[in-house]
C-alpha positions in Angstrom: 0.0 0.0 0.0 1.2 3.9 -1.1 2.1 5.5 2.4 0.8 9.1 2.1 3.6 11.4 0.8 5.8 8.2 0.5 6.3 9.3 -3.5 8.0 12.5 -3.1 9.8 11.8 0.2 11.1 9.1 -1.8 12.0 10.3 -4.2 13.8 14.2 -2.9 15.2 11.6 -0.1 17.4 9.7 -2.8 17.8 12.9 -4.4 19.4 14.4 -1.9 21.5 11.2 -1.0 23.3 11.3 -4.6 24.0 14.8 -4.3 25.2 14.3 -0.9 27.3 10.9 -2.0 28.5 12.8 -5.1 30.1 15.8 -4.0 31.5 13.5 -0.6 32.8 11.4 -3.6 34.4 14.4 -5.6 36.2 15.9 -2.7 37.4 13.0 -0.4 40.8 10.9 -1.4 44.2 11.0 -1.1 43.9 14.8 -2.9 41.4 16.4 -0.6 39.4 19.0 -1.7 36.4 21.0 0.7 33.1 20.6 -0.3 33.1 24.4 -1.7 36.5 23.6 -3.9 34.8 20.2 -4.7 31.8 22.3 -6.0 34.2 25.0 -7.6 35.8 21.9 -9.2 32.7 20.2 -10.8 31.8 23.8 -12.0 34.9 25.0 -13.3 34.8 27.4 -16.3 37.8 26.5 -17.2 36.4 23.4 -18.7 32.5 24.3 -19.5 33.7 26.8 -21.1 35.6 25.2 -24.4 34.0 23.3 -26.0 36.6 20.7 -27.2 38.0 20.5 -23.6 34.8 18.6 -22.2 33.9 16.9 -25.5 37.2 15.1 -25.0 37.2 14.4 -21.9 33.1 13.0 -22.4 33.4 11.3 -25.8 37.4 10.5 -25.8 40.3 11.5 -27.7 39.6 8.8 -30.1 36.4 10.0 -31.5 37.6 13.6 -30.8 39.6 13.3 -33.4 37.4 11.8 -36.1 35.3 14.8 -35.3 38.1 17.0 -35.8 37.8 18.5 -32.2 40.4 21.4 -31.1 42.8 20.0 -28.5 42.1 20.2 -24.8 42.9 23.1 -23.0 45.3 22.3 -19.4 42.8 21.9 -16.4 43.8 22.8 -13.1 44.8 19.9 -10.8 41.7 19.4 -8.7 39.3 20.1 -11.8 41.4 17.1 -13.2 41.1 14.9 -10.7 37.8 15.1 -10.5 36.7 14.9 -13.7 39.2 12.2 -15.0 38.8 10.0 -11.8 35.9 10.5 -9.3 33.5 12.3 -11.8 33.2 9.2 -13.9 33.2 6.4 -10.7 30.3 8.6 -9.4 28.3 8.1 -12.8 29.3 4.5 -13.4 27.9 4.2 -10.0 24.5 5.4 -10.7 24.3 3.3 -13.9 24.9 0.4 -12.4 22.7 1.2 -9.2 19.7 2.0 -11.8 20.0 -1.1 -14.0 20.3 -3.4 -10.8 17.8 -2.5 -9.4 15.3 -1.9 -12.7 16.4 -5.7 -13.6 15.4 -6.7 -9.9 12.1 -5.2 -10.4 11.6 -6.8 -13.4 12.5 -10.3 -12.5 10.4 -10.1 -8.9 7.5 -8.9 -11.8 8.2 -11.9 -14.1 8.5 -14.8 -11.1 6.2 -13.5 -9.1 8.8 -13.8 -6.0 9.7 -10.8 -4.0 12.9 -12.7 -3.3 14.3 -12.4 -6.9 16.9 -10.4 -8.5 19.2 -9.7 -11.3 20.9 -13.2 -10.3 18.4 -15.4 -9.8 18.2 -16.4 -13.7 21.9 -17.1 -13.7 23.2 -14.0 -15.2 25.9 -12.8 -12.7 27.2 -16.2 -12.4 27.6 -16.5 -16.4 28.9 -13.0 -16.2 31.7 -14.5 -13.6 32.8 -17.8 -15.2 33.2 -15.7 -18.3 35.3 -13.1 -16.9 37.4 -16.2 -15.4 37.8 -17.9 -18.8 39.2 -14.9 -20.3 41.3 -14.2 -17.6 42.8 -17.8 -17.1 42.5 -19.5 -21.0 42.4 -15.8 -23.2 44.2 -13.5 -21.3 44.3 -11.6 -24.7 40.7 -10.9 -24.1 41.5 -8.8 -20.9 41.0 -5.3 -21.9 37.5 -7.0 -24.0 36.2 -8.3 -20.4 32.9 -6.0 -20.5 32.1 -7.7 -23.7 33.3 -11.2 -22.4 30.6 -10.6 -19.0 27.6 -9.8 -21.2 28.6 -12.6 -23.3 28.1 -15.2 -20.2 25.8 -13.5 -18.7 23.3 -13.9 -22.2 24.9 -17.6 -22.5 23.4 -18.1 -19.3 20.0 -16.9 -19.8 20.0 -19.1 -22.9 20.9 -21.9 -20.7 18.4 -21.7 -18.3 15.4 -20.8 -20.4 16.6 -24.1 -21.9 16.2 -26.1 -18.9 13.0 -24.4 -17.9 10.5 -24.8 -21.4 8.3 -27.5 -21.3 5.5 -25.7 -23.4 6.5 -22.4 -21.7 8.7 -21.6 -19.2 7.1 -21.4 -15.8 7.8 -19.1 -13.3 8.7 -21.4 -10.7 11.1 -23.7 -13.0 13.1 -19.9 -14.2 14.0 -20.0 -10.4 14.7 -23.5 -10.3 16.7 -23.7 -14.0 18.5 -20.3 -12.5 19.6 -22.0 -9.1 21.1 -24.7 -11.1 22.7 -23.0 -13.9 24.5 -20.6 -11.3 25.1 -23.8 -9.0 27.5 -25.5 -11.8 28.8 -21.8 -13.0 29.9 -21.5 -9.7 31.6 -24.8 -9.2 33.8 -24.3 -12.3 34.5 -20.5 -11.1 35.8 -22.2 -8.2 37.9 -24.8 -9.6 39.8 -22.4 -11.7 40.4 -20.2 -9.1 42.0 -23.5 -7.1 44.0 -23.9 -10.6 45.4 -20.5 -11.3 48.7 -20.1 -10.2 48.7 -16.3 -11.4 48.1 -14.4 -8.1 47.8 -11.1 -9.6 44.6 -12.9 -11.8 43.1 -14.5 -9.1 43.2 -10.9 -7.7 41.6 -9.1 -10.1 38.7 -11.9 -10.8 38.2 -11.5 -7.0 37.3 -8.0 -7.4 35.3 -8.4 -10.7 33.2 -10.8 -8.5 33.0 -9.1 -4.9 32.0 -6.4 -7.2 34.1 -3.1 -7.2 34.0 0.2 -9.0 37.9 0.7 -8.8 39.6 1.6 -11.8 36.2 2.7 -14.1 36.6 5.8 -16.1 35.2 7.9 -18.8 35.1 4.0 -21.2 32.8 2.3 -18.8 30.6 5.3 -18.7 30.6 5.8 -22.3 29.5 1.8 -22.2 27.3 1.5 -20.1 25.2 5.2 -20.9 23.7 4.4 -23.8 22.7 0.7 -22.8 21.1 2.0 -19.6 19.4 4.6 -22.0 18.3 1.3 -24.0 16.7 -0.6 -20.7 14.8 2.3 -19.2 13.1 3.2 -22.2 11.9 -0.1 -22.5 11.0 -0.6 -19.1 8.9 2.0 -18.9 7.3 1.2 -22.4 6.4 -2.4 -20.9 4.8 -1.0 -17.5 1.3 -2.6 -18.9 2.9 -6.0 -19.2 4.7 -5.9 -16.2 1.2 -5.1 -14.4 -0.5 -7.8 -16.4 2.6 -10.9 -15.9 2.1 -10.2 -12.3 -1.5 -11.1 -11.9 -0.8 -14.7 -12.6 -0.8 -16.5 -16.7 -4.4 -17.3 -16.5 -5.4 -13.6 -15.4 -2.5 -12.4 -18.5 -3.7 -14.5 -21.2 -7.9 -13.3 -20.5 -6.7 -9.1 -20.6 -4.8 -10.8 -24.5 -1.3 -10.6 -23.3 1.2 -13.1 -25.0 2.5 -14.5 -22.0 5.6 -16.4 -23.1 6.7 -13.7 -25.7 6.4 -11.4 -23.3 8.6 -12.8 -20.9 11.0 -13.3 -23.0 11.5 -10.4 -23.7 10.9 -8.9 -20.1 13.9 -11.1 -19.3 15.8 -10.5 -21.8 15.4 -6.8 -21.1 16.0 -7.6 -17.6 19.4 -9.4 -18.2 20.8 -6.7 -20.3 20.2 -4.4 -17.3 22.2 -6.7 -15.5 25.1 -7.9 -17.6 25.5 -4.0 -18.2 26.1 -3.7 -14.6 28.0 -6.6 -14.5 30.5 -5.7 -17.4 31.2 -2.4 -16.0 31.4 -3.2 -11.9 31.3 -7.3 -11.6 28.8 -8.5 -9.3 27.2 -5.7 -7.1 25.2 -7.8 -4.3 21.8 -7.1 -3.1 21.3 -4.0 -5.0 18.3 -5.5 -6.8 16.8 -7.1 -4.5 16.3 -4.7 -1.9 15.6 -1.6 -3.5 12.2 -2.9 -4.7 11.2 -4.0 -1.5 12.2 -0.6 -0.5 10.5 1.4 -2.8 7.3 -1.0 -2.9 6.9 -0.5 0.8 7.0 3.4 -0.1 4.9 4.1 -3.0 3.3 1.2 -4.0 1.4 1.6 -6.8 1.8 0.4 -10.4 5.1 -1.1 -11.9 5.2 2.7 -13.3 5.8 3.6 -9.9 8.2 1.2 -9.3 10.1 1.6 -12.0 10.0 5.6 -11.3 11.4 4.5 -7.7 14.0 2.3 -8.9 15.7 4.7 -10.8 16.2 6.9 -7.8 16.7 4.8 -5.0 19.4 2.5 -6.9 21.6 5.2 -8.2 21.5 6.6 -4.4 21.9 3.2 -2.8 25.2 2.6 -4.7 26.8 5.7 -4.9 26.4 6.1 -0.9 27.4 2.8 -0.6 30.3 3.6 -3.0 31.6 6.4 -0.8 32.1 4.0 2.2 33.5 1.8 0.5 36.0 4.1 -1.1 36.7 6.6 1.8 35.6 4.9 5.2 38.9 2.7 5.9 41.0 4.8 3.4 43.7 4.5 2.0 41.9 0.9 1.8 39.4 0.7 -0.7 36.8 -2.2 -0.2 34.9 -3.6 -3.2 31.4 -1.6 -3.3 29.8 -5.5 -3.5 30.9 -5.9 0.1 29.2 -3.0 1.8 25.9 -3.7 -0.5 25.9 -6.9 0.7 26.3 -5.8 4.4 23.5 -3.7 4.1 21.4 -6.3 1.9 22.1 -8.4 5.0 21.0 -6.0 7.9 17.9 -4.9 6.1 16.2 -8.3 5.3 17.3 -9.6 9.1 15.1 -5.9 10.0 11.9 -7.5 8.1 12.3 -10.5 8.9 12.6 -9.2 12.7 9.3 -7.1 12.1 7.2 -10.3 10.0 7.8 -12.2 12.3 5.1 -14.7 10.4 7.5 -15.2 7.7 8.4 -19.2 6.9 5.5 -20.1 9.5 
């Protein structure tokens, strides 16, 4: 049920959490800046004002050139920093908070479980055992791995929508097929990382799966903007399906809806929300599966509603989160995955504390 004024505290709540998160962000690090020089920084004329200095530094040298761009003008240091470093991990973050938790919605929608999430089909595990492969078989692949995790993260969906049709694919046997396709992804994962004897791999294929948003720059974001773009359109253009997959496929197919086509393609849409997030910051626990229970429990409403929510409440989930994990123990950096998960973990032992019915 739609608490009164639960919408718009919502939604100014996660506002004002991002903005918070991103200026905290943009001025904490081993080059500290004040909030007021952070601001002064993400402002700077010296870079809004020409032209080919931010098209670079938003589009790339690369495709600067082939549009015959002016060269850069010289930024000062802390509008550098900024922009080249924390700007773009602060962006990244809010693409990958919005997709995970627009994919959770989605697959809670199509399996009619409020304890789904982007992984529940498989994907993140596919995602993982390919970024493995590459790393341990085709290490020539490694600067490719974004493509290589969408790759096993779609191989996976194939694989369980595979095991699942028997005349359709049932919500209950997605779960099922997606429990066992991760089960066995996982058990290679494992076994290769028992048989690597690269320590510096087995490093970085432990951060891709912990999930972490070291390292990202202006690439990822450039990667993962305009498939993001490509998910929320088409999440909010299927709001009516969503509504209608969620009554149950007897209720569906009597309002005309196609029930198998259409979720297909609800899960397809849902896994390349995910394998986006996972190609750009590995596997990001309990993003999407909390932030619909949290936003549900707000606004309630129509899957327009939740999607609306999603898209606020994930980008703010993860970027806060993001913050801790990059500034609370520093110079340590934790993977963002971790401190997800800690809070994944404290907020479902909070409802299951205040449903106390649950399981009986």
């Amino acid at each position: 049920m739609r608490r009164p004024g639960g919408r718009w505290g919502l939604l100014l709540g996660a506002g004002a959490l991002c903005v918070a998160a991103a200026l905290v962000q943009a001025g904490g690090g081993a080059y500290g800046l004040t909030p007021g020089q952070a601001w002064a920084a993400l402002t700077d004329p010296a870079l809004w004002g020409h032209g080919p200095t931010w098209a670079r530094l938003f589009l790339g040298d690369g495709l600067g050139d082939l549009l015959g761009l002016g060269p850069a003008h010289p930024l000062p240091t802390g509008t550098l920093v900024v922009w080249s470093v924390r700007v773009p991990r602060i962006l990244v973050g809010a693409l990958v908070g919005a997709n995970l938790a627009v994919a959770g919605a989605i697959f809670q929608a199509l399996t009619r479980n409020d304890l789904a999430s982007p992984y529940t089909l498989g994907v993140g595990a596919g995602a993982g055992l390919g970024v493995w492969v590459a790393l341990v078989a085709l290490p020539a692949l490694g600067p490719h791995l974004p493509l290589v995790a969408s790759l096993g993260g779609a191989a996976a969906f194939v694989g369980v929508y595979a095991i699942a049709w028997r005349g359709g694919a049932h919500p209950t046997r997605l779960v099922l097929a997606g429990v066992i396709v991760a089960a066995l992804a996982g058990s290679v994962q494992t076994a290769l990382f028992f048989l690597t004897p690269d320590l510096s791999l087995i490093q970085d294929a432990a951060a891709w799966t912990a999930g972490s948003l070291s390292g990202v720059g202006w690439g990822h974001v450039r990667l993962a903007l305009p498939l993001t773009a490509l998910v929320l359109a088409l999440a909010f253009g299927s709001v009516r399906a969503l509504d209608v997959i969620h009554l149950g496929d007897g209720p569906a197919r009597a309002l005309g809806q196609a029930v198998e086509r259409a979720r297909f393609g609800l899960a397809a849409l849902a896994i390349l929300a995910a394998a986006t997030s996972v190609s750009v910051a590995g596997h990001v626990a309990f993003v999407g599966l909390i932030v619909p229970h949290v936003v549900r429990a707000r606004m309630g409403g129509t899957h327009r509603d939740l999607l609306l929510g999603c898209v606020a409440v994930g980008p703010a989930l993860l970027c806060g989160a993001d913050a801790v994990a990059r500034l609370a123990l520093s110079p340590v950096q934790l993977p963002v995955g971790v401190v997800t998960g800690l809070l994944g973990g404290a907020y479902f032992l909070y409802l299951m504390r205040r449903h106390g019915v649950w399981g009986e």
